[in-house]
C-alpha positions as CSV (number, residue, x, y, z in Angstrom):
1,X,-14.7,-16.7,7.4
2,X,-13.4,-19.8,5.7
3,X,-15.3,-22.9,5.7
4,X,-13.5,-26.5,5.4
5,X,-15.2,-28.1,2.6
6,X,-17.5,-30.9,3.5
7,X,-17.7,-32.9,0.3
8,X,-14.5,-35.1,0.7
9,X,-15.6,-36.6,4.6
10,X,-19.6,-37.0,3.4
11,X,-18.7,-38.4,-0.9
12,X,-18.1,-42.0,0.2
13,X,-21.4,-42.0,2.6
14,X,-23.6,-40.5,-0.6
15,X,-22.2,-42.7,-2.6
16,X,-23.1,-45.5,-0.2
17,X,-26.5,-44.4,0.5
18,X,-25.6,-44.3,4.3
19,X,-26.5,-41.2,6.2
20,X,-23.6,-39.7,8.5
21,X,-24.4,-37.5,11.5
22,X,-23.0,-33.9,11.5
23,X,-19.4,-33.7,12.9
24,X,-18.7,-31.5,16.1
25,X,-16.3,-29.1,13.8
26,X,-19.4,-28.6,11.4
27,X,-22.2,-28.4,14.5
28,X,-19.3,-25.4,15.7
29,X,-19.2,-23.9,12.5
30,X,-22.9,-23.5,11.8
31,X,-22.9,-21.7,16.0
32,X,-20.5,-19.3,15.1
33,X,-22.4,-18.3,11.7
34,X,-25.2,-17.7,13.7
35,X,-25.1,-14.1,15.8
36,X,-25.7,-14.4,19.7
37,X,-26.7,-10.7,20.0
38,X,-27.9,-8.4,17.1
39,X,-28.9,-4.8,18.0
40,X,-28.3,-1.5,15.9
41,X,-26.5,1.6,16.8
42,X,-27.9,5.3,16.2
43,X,-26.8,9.0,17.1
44,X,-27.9,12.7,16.8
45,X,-31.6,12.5,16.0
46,X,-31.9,16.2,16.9
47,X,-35.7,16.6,16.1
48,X,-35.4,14.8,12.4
49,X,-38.7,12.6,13.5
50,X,-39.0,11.9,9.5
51,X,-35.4,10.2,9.2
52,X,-35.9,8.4,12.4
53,X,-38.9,7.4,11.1
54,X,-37.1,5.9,8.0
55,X,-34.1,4.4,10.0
56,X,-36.6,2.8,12.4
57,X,-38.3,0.9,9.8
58,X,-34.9,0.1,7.5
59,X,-33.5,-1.2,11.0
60,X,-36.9,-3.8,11.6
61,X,-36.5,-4.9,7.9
62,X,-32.6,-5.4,8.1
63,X,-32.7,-6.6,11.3
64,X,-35.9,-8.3,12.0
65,X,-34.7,-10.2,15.2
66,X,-32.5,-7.1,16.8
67,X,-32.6,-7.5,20.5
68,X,-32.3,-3.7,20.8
69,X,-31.3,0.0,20.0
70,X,-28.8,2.0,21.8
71,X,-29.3,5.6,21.1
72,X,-25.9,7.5,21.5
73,X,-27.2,11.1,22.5
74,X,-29.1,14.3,21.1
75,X,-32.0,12.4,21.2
76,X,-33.6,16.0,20.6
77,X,-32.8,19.2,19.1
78,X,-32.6,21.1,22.6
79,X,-34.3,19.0,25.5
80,X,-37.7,20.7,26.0
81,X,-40.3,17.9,27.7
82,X,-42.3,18.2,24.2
83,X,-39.7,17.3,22.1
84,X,-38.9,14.4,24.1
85,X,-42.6,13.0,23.4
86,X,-42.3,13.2,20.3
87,X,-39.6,10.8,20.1
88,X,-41.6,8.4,22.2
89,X,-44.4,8.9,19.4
90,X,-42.6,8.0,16.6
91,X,-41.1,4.8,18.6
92,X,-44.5,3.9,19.7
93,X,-46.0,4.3,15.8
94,X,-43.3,1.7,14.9
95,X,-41.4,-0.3,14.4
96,X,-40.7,-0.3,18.3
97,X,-37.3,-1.4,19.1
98,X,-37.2,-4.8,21.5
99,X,-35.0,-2.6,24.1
100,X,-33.2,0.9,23.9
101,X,-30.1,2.3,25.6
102,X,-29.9,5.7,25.6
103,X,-26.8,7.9,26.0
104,X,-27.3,11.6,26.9
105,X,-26.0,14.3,24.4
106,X,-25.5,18.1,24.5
107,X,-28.3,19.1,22.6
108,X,-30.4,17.8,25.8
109,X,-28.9,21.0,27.6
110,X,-30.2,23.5,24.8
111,X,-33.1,24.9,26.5
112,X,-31.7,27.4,28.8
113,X,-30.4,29.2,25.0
114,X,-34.2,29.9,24.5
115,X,-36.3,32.2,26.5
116,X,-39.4,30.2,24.8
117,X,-39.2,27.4,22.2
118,X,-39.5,30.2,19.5
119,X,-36.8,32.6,20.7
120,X,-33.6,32.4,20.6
121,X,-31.6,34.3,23.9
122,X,-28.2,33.6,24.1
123,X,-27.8,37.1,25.8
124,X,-29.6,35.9,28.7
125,X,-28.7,32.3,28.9
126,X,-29.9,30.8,30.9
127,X,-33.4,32.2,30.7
128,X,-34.3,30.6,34.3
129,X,-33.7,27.3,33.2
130,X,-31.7,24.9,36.2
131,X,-29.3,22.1,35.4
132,X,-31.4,19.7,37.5
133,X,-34.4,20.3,35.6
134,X,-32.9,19.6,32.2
135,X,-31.4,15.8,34.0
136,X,-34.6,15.3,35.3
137,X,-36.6,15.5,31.6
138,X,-33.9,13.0,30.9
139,X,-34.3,10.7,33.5
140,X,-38.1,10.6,32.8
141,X,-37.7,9.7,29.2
142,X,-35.0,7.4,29.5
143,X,-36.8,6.0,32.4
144,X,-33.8,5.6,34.9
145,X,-32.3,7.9,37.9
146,X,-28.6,8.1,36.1
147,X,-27.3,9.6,33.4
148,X,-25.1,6.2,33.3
149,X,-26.6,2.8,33.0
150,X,-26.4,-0.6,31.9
151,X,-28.4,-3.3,29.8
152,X,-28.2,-6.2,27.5
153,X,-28.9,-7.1,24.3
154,X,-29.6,-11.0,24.2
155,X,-27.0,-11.1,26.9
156,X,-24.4,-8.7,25.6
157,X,-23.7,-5.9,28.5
158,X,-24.6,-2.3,26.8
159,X,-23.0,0.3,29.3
160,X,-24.1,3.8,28.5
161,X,-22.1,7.0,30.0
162,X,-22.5,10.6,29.8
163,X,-21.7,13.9,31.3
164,X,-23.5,14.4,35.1
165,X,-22.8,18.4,35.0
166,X,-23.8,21.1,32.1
167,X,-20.2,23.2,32.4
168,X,-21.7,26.6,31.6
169,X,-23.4,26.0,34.7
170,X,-20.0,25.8,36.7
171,X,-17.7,27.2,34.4
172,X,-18.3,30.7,32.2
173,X,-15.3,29.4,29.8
174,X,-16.6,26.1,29.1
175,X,-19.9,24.6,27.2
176,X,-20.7,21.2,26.3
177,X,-17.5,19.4,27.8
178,X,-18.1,16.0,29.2
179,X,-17.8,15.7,33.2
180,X,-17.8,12.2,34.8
181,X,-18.3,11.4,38.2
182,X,-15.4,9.6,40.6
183,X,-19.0,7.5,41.2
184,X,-19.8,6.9,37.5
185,X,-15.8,6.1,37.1
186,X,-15.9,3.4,39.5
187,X,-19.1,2.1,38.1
188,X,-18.0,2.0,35.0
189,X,-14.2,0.3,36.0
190,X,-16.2,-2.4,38.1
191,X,-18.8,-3.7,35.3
192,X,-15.8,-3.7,32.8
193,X,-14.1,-5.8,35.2
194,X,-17.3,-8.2,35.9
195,X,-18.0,-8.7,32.3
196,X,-14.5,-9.0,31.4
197,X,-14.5,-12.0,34.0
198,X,-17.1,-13.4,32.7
199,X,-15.8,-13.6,29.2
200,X,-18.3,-10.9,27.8
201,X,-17.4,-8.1,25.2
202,X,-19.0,-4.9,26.8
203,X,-20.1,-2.2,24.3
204,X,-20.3,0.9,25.2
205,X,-22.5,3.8,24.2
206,X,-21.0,7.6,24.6
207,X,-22.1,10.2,22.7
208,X,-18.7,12.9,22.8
209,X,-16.1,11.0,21.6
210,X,-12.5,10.7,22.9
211,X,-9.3,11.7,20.6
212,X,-7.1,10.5,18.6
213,X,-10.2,7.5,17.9
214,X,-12.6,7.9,14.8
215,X,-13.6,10.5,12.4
216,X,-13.5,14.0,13.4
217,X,-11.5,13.4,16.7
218,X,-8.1,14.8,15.4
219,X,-10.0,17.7,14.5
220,X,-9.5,21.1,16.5
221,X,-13.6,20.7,17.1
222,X,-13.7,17.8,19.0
223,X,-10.2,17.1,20.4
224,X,-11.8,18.5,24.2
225,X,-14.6,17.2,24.9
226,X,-13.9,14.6,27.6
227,X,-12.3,16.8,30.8
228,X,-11.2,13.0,32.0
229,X,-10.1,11.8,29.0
230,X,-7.3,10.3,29.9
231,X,-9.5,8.4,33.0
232,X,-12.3,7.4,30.7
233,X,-9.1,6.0,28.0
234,X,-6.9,4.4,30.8
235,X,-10.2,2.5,31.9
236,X,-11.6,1.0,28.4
237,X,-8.4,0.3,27.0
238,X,-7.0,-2.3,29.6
239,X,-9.6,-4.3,27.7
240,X,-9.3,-6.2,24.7
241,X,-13.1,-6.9,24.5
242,X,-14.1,-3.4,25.0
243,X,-16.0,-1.9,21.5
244,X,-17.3,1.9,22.2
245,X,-20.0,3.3,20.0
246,X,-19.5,7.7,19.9
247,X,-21.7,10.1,18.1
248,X,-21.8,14.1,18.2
249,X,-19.2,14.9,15.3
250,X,-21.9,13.1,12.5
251,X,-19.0,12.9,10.6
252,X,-19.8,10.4,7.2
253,X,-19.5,6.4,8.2
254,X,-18.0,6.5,4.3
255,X,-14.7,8.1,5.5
256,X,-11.9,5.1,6.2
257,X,-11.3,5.7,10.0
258,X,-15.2,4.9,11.3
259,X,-13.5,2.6,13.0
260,X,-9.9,2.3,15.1
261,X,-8.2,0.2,17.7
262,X,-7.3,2.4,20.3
263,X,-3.8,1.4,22.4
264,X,-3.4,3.3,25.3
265,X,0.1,3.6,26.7
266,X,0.3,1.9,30.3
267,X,-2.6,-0.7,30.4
268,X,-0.7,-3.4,29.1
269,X,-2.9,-4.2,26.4
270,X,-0.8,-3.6,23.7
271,X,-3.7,-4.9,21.4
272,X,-6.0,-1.6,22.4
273,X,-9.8,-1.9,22.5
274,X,-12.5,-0.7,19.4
275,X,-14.2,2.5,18.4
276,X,-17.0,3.3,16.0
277,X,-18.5,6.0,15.0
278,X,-22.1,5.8,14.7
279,X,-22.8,8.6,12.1
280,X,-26.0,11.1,12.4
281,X,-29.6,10.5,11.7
282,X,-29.3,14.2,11.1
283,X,-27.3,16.0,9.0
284,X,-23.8,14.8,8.0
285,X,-20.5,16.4,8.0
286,X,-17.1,15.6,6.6
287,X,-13.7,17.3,6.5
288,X,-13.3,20.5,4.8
289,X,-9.7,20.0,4.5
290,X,-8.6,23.2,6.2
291,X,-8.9,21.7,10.1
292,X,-12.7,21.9,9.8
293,X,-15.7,20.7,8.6
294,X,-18.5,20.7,5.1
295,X,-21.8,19.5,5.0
296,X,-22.2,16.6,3.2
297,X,-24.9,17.2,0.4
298,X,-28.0,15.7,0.0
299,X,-30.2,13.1,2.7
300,X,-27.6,12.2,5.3
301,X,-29.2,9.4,7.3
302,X,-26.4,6.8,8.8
303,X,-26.4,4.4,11.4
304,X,-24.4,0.9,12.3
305,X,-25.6,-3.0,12.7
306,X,-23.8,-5.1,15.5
307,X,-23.5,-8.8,15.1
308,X,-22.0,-10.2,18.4
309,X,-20.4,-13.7,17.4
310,X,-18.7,-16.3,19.8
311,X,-15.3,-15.4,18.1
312,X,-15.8,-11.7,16.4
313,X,-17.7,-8.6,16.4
314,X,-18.9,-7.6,13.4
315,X,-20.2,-4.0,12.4
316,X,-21.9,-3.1,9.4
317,X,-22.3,0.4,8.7
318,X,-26.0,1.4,6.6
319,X,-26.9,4.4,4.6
320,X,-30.7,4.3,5.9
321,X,-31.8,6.5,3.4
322,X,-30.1,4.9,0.2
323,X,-31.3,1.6,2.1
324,X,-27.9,0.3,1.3
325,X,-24.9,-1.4,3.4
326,X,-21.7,1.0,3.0
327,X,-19.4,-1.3,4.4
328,X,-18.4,-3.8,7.2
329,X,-15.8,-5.0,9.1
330,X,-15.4,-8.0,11.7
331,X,-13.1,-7.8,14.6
332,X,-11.7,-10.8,16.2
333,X,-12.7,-11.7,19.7
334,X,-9.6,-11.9,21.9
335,X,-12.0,-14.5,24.3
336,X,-14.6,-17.0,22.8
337,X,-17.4,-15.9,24.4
């Protein structure tokens, strides 16, 4: 952002010995350099404690004052209780997070593939396992009753969504597709509405991402994972303010669409609302070229950095284990906050 140059208004007061007091444009200038709301952005740990481990403490250097940490889904490699606590380990060894938002992902519903953690059963699926069990381990880590829920970070609302039903439960043809309640719908349609009249960006923390949006999301893999997508679309993109955070593909924060404006025909908001992707902790993947997807080589360990301003949004994108910034990019808010 440009700054007016000061030297011309304060030369003649120097020169004079005199001291002037700081003008309101300068006193608004130095508020809008300063973040209201920090907080960091993370997906797909799937049991890699190590690189969490790494990420945590690269976050707490980088970010020293980050008001929180909103965890877009596969927080563990399958949802067993046990793996579960050994998240909450590593986050109670430090560095602890102020807050943390978590978003539920389809590796939480990987336990009824295993007859015990150490064998494999797809043939038998789902080895006695019920959906209600796997949303309770859930709800006892993250502490809540709902799969959806809402926060703030230093006053920024952090909505997180997720599926309420495991398909295969209720449909043989289908897997890990995302099902949203008419009740988590509303709730989701009436916060973006409160916030929105209260002149507040909302982010938004999903871990299946919606098409046609970031990396990965044109690809055959990942163009059905929302059964409401055009709900959950029609919903965020009436608003201007909206910037949602998506996980699952892992797909490399280096590629050039980590982050869109989404314009969705017939909200008259012709200016759309933002996406991110929010990378992996574990294991990255980019596109093979052929409608798929490679591995990308080497120690994959990604994550984003939120700066909420009282006229922009900007989003920095890290390489945790390089410990270097990959790139950045502010977005105009379309209400000063």
């Amino acid at each position: 952002m440009k700054r007016r140059s000061l030297l011309t208004a304060t030369a003649g007061a120097v020169a004079l010995g005199a001291s002037t007091p700081m003008t309101a444009q300068a006193r608004s200038s130095d508020r809008d350099a300063t973040p209201l709301s920090t907080f960091n952005v993370i997906s797909d740990i799937q049991g890699d404690l190590g690189d969490l481990t790494v990420a945590l403490k690269d976050m707490a250097a980088t970010a020293p004052h980050s008001t929180g940490l909103a965890v877009a889904g596969d927080i563990t490699p399958r949802g067993y209780d046990f793996e579960y606590a050994a998240v909450r380990q590593v986050l109670e060894r430090g560095p602890r997070p102020r807050k943390v938002a978590w978003a539920i992902g389809n590796h939480e519903f990987y336990v009824p593939k295993y007859a015990d953690p150490q064998t494999l059963a797809l043939a038998t699926w789902p080895n006695g396992a019920t959906e209600d069990s796997l949303f309770r381990s859930f709800h006892r880590f993250a502490g809540r009753g709902t799969v959806y829920d809402e926060t703030t970070f230093g006053g920024i609302p952090v909505l997180s969504i997720g599926t309420e039903r495991y398909m295969r439960y209720h449909n043989p043809e289908l897997w890990d597709e995302v099902w949203l309640s008419e009740a988590q719908l509303l709730w989701l349609e009436e916060r973006l509405r409160y916030w929105s009249g209260r002149r507040k960006p909302v982010m938004v923390i999903s871990h299946h991402p919606l098409p046609n949006t970031v990396s990965g999301t044109r690809n055959k893999l990942y163009m059905s994972d929302h059964l409401q997508a055009d709900a959950l679309l029609g919903l965020l993109g009436r608003h201007r303010d909206v910037f949602l955070f998506s996980g699952h593909t892992h797909w490399n924060l280096a590629l050039s669409d980590w982050h869109v404006r989404r314009v969705v025909p017939g909200t008259a908001n012709l200016d759309g609302f933002s996406v991110f992707n929010t990378g992996a902790v574990q294991t990255g993947f980019t596109d093979n070229g052929q409608g798929g997807e490679t591995t990308v080589p080497g120690v994959f360990n990604q994550g984003l950095q939120v700066e909420v301003h009282r006229d922009r949004v900007a989003v920095r994108a890290r390489d945790f284990a390089a410990g270097c910034w990959m790139k950045q990019i502010s977005v105009p808010l379309a209400t000063r906050i």
